[in-house]
ZAGUGU-697898 format. One record per residue: residue in three letters; x, y, z of N, C-alpha, C in turn. Coordinates in nm, 4 decimals, always signed. Layout:
# ZAGUGU-697898
+-----+----------+----------+----------+----------+----------+----------+----------+----------+----------+
:  aa :     n.px :     n.py :     n.pz :    ca.px :    ca.py :    ca.pz :     c.px :     c.py :     c.pz :
+-----+----------+----------+----------+----------+----------+----------+----------+----------+----------+
: ALA :        X :        Y :        Z :        X :        Y :        Z :        X :        Y :        Z :
...
+-----+----------+----------+----------+----------+----------+----------+----------+----------+----------+
***
This chain:
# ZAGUGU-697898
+-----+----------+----------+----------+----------+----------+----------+----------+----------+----------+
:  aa :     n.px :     n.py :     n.pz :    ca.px :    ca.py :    ca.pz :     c.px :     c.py :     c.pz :
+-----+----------+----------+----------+----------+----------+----------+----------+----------+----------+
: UNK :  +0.0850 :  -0.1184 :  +0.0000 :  +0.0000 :  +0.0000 :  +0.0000 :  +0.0892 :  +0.1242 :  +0.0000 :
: UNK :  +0.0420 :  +0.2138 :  -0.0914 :  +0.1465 :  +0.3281 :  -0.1084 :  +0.1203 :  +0.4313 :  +0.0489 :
: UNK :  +0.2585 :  +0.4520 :  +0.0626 :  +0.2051 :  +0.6097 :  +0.2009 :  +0.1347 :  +0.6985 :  +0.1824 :
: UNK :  +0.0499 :  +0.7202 :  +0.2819 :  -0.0091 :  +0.8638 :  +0.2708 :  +0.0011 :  +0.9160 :  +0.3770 :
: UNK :  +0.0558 :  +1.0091 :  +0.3779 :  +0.0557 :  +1.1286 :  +0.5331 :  -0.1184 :  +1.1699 :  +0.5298 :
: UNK :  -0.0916 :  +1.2196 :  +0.7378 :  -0.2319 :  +1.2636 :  +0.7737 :  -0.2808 :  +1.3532 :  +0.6711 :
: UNK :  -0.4134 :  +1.3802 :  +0.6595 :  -0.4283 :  +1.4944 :  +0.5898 :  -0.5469 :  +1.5462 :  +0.6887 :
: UNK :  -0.5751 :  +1.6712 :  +0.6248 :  -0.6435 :  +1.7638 :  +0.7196 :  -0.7834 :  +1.7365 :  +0.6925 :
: UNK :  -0.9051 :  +1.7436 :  +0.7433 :  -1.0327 :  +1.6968 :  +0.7255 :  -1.0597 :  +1.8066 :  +0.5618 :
: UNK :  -1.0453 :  +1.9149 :  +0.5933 :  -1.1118 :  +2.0046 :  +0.5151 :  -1.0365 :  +1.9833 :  +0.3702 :
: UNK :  -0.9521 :  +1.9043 :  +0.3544 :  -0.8488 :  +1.8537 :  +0.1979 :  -0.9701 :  +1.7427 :  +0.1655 :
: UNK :  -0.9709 :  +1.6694 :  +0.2552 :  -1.0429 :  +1.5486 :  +0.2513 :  -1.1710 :  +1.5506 :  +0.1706 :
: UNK :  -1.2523 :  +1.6226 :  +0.2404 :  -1.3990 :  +1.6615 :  +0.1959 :  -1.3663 :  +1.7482 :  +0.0595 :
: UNK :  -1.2792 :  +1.8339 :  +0.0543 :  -1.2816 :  +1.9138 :  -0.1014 :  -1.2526 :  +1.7570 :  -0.2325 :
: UNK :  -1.1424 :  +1.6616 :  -0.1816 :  -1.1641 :  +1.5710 :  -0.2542 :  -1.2069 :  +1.4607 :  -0.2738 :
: UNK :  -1.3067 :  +1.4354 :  -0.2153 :  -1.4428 :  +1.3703 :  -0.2190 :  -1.5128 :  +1.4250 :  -0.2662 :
: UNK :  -1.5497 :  +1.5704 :  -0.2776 :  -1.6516 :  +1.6491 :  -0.3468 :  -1.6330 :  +1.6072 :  -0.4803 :
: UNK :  -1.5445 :  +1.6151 :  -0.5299 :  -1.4524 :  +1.6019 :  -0.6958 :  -1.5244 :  +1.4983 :  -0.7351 :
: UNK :  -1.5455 :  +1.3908 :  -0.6639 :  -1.5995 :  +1.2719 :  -0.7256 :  -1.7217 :  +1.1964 :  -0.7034 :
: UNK :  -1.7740 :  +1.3476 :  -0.6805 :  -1.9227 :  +1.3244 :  -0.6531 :  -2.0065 :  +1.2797 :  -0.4939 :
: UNK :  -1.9444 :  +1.3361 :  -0.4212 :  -1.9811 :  +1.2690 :  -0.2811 :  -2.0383 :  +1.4099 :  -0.2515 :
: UNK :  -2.1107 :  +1.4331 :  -0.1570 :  -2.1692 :  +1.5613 :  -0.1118 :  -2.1973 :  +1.5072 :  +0.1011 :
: UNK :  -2.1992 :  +1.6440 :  +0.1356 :  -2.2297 :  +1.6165 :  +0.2914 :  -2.3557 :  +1.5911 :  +0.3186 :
: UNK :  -2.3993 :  +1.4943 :  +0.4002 :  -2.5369 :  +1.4400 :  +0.4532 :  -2.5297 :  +1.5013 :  +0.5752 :
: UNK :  -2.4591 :  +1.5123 :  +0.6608 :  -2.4668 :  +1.5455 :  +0.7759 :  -2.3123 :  +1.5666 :  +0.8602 :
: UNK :  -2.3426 :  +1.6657 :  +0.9684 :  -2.2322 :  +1.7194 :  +1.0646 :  -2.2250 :  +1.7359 :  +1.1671 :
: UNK :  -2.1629 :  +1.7125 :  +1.2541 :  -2.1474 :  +1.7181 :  +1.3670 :  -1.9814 :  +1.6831 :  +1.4317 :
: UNK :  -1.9608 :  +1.5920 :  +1.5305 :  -1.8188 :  +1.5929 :  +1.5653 :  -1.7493 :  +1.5336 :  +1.4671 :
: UNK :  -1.8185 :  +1.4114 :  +1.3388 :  -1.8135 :  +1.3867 :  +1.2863 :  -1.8365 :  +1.4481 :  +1.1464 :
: UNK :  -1.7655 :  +1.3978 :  +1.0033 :  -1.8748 :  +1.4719 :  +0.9086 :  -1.9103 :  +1.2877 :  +0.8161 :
: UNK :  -2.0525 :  +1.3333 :  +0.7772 :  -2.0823 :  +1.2141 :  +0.7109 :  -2.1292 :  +1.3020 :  +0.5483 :
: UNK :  -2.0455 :  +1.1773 :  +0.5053 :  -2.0959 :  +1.2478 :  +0.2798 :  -2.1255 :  +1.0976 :  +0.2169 :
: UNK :  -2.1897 :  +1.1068 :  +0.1295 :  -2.2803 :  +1.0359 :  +0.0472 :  -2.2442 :  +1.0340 :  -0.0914 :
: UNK :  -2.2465 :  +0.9695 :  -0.1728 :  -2.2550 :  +0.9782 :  -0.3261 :  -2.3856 :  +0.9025 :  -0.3696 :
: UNK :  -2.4771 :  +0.8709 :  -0.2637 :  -2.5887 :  +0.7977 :  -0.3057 :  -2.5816 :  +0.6576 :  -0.2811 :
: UNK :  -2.5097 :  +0.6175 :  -0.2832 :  -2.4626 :  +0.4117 :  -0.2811 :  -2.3885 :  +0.4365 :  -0.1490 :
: UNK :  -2.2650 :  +0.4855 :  -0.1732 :  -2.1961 :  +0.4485 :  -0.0210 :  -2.1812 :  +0.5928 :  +0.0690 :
: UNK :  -2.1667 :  +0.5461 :  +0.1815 :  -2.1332 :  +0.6612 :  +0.3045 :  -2.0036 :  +0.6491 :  +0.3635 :
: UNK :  -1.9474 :  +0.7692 :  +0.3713 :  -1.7851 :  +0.7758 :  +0.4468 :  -1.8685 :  +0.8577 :  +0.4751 :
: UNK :  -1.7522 :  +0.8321 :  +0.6301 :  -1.7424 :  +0.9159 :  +0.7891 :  -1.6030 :  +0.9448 :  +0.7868 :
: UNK :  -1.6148 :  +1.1078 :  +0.7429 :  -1.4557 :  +1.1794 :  +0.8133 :  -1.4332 :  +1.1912 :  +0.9782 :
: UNK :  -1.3604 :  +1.1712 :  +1.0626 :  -1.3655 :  +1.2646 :  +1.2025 :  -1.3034 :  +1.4294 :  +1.1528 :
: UNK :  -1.3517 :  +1.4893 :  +1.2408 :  -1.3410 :  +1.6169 :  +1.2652 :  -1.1625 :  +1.6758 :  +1.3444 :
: UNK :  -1.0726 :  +1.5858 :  +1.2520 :  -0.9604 :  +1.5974 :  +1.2962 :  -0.8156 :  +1.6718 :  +1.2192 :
: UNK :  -0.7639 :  +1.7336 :  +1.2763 :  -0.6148 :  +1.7743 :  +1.2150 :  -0.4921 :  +1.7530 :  +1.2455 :
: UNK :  -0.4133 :  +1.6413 :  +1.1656 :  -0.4613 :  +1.5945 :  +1.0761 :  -0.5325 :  +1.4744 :  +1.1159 :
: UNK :  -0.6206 :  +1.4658 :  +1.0376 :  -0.7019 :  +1.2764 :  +1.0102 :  -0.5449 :  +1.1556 :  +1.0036 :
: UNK :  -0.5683 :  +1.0688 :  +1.0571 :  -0.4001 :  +0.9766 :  +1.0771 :  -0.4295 :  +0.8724 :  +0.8870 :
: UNK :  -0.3212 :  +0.8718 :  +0.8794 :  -0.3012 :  +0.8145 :  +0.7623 :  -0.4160 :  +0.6380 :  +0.7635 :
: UNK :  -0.3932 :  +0.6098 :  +0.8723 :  -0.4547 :  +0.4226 :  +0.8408 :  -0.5844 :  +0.4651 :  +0.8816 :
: UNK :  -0.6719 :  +0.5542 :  +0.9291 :  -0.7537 :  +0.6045 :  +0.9089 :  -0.8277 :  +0.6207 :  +0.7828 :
: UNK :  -0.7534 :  +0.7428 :  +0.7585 :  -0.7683 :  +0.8033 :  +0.5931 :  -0.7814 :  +0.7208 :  +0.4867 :
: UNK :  -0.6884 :  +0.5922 :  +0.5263 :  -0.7178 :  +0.5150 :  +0.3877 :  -0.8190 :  +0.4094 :  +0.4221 :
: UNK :  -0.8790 :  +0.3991 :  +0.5127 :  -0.9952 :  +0.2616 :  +0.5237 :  -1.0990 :  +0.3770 :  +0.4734 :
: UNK :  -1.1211 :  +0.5212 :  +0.5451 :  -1.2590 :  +0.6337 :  +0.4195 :  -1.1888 :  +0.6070 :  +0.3033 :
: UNK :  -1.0627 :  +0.5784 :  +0.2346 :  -1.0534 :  +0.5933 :  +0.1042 :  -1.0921 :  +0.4876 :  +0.0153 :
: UNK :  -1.0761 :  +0.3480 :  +0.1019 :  -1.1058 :  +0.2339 :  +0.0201 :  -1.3015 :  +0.2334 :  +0.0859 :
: UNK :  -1.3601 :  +0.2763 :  +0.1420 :  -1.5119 :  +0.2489 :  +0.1835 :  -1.5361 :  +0.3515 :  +0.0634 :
: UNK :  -1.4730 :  +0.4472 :  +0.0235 :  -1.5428 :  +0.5664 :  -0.0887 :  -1.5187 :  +0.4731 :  -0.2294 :
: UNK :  -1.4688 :  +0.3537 :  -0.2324 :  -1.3898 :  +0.2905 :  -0.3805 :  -1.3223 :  +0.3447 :  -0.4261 :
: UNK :  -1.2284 :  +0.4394 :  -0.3908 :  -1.0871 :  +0.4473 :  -0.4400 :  -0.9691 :  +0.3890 :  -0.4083 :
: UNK :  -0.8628 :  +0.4068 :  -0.4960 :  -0.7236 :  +0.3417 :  -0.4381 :  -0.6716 :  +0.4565 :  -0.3657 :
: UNK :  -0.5523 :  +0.4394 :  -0.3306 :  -0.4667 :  +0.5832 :  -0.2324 :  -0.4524 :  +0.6687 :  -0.3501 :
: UNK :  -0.3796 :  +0.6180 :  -0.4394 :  -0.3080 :  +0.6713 :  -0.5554 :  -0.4139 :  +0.7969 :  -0.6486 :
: UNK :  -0.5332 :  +0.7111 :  -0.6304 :  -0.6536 :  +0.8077 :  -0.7309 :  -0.6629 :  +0.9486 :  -0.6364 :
: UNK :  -0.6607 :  +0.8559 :  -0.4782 :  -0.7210 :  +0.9754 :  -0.3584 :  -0.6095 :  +1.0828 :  -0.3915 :
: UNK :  -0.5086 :  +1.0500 :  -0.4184 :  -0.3735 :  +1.1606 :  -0.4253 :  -0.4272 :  +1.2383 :  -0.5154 :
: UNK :  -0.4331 :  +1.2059 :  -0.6044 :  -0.4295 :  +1.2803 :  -0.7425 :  -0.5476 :  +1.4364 :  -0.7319 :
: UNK :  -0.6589 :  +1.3622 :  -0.6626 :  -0.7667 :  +1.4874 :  -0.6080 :  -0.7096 :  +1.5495 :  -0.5278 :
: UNK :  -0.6681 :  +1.5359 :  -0.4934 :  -0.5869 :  +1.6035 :  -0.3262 :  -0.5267 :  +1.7858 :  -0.4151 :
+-----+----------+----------+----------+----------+----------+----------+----------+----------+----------+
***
C-alpha cells in the first residue's frame, strides 16, 4: 500500500466532493454520500493516515486516485 501522510479533514472533503460525494450530515463527525456508499470523516487535524485510507477504500478508491484529487 502506497504512504499517505495525515491529511487535514477540510483537503479530505474538497476531494471527495470532486468525485461526486456531497455532505449528509455534521457534527463531531462529518458524514458524505454519493448515493450508494457513506464515508465518515472525524473532525480531525490531521485525520491519521490508516484512518484516511480505510474512508478511502469504503469511498472505492485506491490511495493513488485519492492523491491525485488532493
Amino acid at each position: 500500500m502506497p504512504k499517505l501522510p495525515g491529511i487535514n479533514h477540510k483537503r479530505a472533503i474538497h476531494a471527495f466532493e470532486k468525485v461526486g460525494f456531497w455532505i449528509a450530515r455534521q457534527g463531531k463527525h462529518i458524514t458524505m454520500t454519493n448515493g450508494e456508499k457513506v464515508i465518515t470523516i472525524p473532525r480531525a487535524n490531521p485525520v491519521n493516515s490508516f484512518t484516511m485510507a480505510i474512508i478511502i477504500q469504503g469511498a472505492g478508491l485506491s490511495i493513488e486516485e485519492f492523491k491525485k484529487l488532493l
